[in-house]
C-alpha positions as a Markdown table, in Angstrom:
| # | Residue | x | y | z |
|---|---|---|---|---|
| 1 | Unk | 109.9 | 70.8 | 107.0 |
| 2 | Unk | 106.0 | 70.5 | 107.8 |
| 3 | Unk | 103.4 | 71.8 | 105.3 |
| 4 | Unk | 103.1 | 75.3 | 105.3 |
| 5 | Unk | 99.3 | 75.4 | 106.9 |
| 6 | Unk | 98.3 | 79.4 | 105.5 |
| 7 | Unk | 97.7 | 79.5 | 102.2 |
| 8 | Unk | 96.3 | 82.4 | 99.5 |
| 9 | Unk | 96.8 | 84.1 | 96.1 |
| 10 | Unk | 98.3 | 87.7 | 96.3 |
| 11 | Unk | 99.3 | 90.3 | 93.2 |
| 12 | Unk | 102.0 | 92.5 | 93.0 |
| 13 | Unk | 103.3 | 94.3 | 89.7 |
| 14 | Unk | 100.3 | 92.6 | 88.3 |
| 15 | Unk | 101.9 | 89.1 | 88.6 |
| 16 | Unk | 99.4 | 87.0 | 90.9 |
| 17 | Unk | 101.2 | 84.1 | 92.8 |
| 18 | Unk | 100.4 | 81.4 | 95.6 |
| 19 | Unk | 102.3 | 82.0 | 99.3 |
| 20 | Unk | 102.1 | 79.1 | 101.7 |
| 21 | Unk | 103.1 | 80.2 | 104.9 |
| 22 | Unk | 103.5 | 79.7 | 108.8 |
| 23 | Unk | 103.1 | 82.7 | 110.1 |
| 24 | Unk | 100.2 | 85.5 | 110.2 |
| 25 | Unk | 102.7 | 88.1 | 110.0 |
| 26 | Unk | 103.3 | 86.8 | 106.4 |
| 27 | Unk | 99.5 | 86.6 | 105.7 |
| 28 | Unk | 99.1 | 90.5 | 107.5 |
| 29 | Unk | 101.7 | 91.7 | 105.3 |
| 30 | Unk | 100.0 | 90.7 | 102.1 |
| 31 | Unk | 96.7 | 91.9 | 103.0 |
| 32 | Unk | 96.2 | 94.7 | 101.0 |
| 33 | Unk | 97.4 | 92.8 | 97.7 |
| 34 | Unk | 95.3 | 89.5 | 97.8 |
| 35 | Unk | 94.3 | 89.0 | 94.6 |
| 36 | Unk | 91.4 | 86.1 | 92.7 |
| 37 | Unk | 93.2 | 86.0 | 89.8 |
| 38 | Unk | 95.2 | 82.5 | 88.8 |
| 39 | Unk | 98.6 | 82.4 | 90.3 |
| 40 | Unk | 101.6 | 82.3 | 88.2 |
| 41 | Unk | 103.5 | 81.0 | 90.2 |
| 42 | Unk | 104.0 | 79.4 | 93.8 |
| 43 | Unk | 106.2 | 80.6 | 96.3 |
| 44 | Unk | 106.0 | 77.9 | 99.2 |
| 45 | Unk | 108.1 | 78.9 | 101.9 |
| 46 | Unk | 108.0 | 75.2 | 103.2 |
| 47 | Unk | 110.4 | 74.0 | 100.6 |
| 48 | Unk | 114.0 | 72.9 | 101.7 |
| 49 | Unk | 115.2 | 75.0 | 99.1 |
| 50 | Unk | 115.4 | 78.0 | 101.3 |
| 51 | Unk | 116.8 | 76.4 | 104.0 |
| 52 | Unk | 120.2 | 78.0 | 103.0 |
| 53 | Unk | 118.7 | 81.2 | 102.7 |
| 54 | Unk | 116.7 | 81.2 | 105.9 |
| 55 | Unk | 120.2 | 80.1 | 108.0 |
| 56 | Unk | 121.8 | 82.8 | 106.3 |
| 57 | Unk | 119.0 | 85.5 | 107.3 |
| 58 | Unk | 118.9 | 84.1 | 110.8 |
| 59 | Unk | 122.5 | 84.5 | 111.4 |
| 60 | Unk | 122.3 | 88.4 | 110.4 |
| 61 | Unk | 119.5 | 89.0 | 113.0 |
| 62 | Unk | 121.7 | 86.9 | 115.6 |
| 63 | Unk | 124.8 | 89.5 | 114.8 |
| 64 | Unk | 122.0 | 92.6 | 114.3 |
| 65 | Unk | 123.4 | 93.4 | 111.4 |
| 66 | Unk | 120.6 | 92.6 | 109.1 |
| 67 | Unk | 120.2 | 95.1 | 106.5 |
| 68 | Unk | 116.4 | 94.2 | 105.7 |
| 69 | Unk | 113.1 | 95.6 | 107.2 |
| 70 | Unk | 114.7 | 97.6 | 109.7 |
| 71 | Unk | 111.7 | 99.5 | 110.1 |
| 72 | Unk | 109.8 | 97.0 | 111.1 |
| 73 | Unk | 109.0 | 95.1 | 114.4 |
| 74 | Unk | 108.5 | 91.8 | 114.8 |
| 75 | Unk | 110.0 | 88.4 | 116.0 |
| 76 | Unk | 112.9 | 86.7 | 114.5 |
| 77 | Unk | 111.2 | 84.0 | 113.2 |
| 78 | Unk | 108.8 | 86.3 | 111.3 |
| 79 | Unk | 111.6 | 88.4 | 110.2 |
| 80 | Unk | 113.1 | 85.6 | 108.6 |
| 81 | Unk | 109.8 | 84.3 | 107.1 |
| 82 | Unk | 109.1 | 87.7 | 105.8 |
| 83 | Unk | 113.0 | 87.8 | 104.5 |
| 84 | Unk | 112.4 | 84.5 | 102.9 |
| 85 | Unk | 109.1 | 85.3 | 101.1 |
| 86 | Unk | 111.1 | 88.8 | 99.8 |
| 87 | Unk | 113.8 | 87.7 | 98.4 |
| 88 | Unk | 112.2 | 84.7 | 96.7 |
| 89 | Unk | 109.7 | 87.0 | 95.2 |
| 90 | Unk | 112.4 | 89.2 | 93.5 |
| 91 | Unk | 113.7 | 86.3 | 92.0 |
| 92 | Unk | 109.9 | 85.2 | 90.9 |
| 93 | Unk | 109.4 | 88.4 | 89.6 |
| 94 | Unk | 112.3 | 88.9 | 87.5 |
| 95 | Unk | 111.3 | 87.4 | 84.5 |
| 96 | Unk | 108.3 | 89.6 | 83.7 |
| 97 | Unk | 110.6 | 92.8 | 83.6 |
| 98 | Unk | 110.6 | 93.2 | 87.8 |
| 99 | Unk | 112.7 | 94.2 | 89.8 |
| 100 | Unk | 112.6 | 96.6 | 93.2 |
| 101 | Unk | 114.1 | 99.4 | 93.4 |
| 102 | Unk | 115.2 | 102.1 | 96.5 |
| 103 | Unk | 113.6 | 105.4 | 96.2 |
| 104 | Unk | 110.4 | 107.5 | 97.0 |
| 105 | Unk | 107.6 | 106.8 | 94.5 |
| 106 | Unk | 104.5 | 109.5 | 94.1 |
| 107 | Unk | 102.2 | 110.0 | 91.2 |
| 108 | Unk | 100.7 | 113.8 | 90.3 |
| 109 | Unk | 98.5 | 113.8 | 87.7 |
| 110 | Unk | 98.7 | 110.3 | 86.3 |
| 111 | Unk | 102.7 | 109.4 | 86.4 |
| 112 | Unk | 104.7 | 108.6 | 88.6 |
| 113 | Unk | 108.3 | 110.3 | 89.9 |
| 114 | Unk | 110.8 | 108.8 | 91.7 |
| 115 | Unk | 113.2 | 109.7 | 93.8 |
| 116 | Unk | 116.3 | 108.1 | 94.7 |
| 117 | Unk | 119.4 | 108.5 | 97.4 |
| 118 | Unk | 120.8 | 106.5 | 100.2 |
| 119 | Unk | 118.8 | 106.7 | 103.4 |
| 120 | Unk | 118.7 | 109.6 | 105.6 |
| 121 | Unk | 119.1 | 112.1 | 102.1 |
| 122 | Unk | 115.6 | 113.5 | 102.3 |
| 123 | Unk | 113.7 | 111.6 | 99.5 |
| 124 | Unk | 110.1 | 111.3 | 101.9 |
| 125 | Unk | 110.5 | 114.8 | 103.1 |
| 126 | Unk | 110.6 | 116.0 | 99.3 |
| 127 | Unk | 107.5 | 114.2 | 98.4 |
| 128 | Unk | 106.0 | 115.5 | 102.0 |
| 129 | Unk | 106.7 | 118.3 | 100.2 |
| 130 | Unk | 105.1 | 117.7 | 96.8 |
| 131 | Unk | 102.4 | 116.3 | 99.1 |
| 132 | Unk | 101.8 | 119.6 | 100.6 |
| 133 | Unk | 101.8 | 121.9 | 97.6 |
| 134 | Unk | 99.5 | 119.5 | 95.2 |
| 135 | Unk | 97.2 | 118.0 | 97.5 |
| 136 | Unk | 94.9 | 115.7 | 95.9 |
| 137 | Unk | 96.8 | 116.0 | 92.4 |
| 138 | Unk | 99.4 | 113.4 | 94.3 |
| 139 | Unk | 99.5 | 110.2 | 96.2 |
| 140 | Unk | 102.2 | 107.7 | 97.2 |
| 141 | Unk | 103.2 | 104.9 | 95.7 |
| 142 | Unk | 105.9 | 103.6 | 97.8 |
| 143 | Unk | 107.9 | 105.5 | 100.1 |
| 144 | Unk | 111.0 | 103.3 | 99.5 |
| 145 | Unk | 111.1 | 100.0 | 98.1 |
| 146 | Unk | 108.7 | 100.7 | 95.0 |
| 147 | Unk | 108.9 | 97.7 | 92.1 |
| 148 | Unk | 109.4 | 98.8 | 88.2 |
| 149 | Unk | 108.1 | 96.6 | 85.7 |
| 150 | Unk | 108.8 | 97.5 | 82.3 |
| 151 | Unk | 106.1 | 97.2 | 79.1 |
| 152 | Unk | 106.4 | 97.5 | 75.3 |
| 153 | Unk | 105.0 | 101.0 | 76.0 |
| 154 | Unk | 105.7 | 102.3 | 79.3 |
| 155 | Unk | 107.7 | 101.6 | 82.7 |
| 156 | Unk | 105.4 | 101.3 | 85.3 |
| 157 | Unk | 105.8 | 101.9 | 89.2 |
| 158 | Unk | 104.3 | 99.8 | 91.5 |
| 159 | Unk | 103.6 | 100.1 | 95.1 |
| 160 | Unk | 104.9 | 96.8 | 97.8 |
| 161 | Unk | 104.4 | 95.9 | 101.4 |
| 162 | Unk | 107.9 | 97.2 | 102.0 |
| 163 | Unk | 106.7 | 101.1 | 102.2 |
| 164 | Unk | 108.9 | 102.6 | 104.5 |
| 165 | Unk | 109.3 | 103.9 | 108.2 |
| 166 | Unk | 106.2 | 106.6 | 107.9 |
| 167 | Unk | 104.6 | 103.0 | 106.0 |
| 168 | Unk | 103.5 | 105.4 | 103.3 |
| 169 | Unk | 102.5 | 103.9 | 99.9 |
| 170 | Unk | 99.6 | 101.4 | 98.4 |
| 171 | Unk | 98.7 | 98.9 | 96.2 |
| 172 | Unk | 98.5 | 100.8 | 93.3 |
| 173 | Unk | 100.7 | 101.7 | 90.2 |
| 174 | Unk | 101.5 | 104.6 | 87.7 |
| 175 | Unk | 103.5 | 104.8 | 84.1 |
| 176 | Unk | 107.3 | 106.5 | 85.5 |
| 177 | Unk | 107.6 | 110.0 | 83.7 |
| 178 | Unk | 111.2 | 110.2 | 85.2 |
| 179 | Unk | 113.7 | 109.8 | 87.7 |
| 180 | Unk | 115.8 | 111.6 | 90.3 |
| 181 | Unk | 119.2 | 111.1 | 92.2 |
| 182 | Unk | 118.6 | 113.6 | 95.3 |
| 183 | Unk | 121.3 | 115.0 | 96.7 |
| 184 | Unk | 121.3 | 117.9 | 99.8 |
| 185 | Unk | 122.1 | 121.4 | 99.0 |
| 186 | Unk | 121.6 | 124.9 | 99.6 |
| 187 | Unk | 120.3 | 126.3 | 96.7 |
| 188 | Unk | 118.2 | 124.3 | 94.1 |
| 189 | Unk | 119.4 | 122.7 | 90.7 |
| 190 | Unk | 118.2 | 120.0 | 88.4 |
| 191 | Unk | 119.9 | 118.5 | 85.2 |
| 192 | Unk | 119.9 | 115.7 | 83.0 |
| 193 | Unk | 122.3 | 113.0 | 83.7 |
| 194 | Unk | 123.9 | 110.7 | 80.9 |
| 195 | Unk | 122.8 | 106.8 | 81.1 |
| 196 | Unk | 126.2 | 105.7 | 82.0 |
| 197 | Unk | 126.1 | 108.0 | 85.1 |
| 198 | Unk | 122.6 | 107.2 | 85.7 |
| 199 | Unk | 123.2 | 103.4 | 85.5 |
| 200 | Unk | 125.4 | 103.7 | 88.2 |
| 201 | Unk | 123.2 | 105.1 | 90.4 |
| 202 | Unk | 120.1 | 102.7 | 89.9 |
| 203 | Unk | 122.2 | 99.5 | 90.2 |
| 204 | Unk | 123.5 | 100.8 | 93.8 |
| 205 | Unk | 119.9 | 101.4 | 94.7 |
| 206 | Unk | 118.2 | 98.2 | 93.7 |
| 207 | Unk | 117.6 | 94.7 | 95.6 |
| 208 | Unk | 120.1 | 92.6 | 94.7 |
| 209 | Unk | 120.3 | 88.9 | 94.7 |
| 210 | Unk | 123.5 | 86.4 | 94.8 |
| 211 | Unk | 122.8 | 85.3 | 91.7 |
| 212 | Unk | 124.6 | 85.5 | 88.3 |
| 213 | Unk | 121.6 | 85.0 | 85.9 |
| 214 | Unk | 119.1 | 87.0 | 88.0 |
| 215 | Unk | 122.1 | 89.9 | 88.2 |
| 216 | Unk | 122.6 | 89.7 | 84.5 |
| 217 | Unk | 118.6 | 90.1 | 83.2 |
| 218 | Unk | 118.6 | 92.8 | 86.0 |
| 219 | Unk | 121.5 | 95.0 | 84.6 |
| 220 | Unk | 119.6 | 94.6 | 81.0 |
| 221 | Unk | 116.2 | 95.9 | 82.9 |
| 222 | Unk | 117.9 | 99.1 | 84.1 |
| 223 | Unk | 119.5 | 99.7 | 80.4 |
| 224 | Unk | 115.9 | 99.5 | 79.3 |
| 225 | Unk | 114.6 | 101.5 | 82.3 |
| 226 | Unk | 117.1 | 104.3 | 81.3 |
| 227 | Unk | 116.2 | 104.2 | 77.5 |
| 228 | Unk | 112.6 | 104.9 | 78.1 |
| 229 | Unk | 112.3 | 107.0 | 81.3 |
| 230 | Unk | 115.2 | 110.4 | 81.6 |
| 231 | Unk | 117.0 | 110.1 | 84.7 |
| 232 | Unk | 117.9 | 113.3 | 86.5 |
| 233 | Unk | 120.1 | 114.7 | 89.2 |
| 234 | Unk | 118.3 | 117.0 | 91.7 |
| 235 | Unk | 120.3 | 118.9 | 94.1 |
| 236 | Unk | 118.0 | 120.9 | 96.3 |
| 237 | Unk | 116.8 | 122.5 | 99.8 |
| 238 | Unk | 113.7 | 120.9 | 101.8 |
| 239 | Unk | 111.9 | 124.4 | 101.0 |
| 240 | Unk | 108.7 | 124.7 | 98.8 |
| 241 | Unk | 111.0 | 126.3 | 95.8 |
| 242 | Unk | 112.1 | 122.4 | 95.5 |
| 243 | Unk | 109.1 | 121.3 | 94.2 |
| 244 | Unk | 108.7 | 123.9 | 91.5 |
| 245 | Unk | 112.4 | 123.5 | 90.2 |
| 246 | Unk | 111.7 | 119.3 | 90.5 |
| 247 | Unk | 108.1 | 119.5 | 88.6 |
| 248 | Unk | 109.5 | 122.0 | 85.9 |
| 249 | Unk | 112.6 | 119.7 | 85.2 |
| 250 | Unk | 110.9 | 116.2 | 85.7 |
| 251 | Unk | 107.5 | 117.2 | 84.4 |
| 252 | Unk | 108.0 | 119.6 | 82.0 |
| 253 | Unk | 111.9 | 119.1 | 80.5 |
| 254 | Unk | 112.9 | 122.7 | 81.9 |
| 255 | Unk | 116.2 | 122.5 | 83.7 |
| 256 | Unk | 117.4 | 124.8 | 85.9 |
């Protein structure tokens, strides 16, 4: 394959790294994350190394079954490019304590709560919600694909380019005060959920890649994830009342 001909350092989870590139859609997608800093790492999407990969992508956008960036438009050839360059970059990542994870990410006053479920559940119309009632207290993260990177002292969340349908989110990061598995229901209920349960949950709802060392180091980031940050269960209505019963649990440890 030619030389990739677009090249620039971008930072996310504060890991900076080198792209090389075809395609502007790759460049766009980074532009809010481009970063001076000296790169890590490289991730040059000309290397023959990802051929496998890329044939692999290109066949699930031929059957349009592809389960990646469906909420975004653009060409097949971008798609894959974009594909490519995510994947890759999980990998990368993994080493400094990285890995993505599926939920709705918002910080109020300084930390960060996430929100997890499978699509469709209502996680961005609870933090619409949060949104609403705290104003300028709050502000996105990542509306779904938000990266946790854990520290000696803290778990942070991080914001991606992979934000969502309503592309809510930014490149910014807060310290996770906790967690919640959201589930629909009529009246509203928090508790406490063991590890083992929770465990469960997080490794349905992260990024997963085919393979075995990468899996292994990412089931030992969740264990650490889940010693550090509580992990709740949230069963609630998409009213107002939400919020306070989610803040008083998740904030404040009162359960109700």
């Amino acid at each position: 394959m030619e030389n990739a001909p677009i090249r620039f350092v971008a930072e996310i989870a504060d890991v900076p790294f080198e792209v090389r590139c075809f395609l502007p859609e790759t460049e766009a997608l980074l532009k809010d994350y481009r970063s001076d800093r000296e790169p890590e790492f490289v991730i040059d999407l000309a290397d023959s190394e990802y051929d496998g990969l890329r044939a692999m992508l290109g066949a699930c956008w031929d059957r349009q079954k592809d389960p990646f960036s469906v909420f975004r438009t653009m060409n097949r050839e971008a798609h894959i490019e974009e594909e490519t360059f995510h994947w890759t970059l999980d990998q990368k990542l993994s080493p400094y304590g990285v890995f993505q994870f599926h939920g709705s990410a918002i910080c109020l006053d300084g930390e960060a709560y996430i929100f997890t479920a499978p699509s469709g559940t209502g996680k961005s119309t609870h933090t619409r919600l949060w949104r609403e009632q705290f104003g300028d207290r709050v502000w996105m993260i990542n509306d779904d694909m938000p990266y946790l990177r854990i520290f000696d002292d803290c778990v942070r969340a991080y914001g991606t380019p992979w934000n969502g349908k309503h592309h809510l989110g930014c490149n910014g990061s807060a310290p996770v005060k906790a967690i919640a598995w959201l589930r629909r229901g009529d009246e509203n209920h928090i508790e406490r959920l063991p590890k083992e349960t929770a465990f469960t949950v997080v490794m349905k709802e992260t990024f997963r890649l085919p393979d075995k060392a990468w899996y292994l180091r990412m089931m030992a980031q969740i264990k650490t994830v889940l010693d550090r940050v509580p992990f709740y269960k949230l069963r609630c209505n998409m009213e107002p009342e939400a919020v306070e019963v989610a803040v008083c649990g998740m904030k404040y440890g009162e359960l109700r």
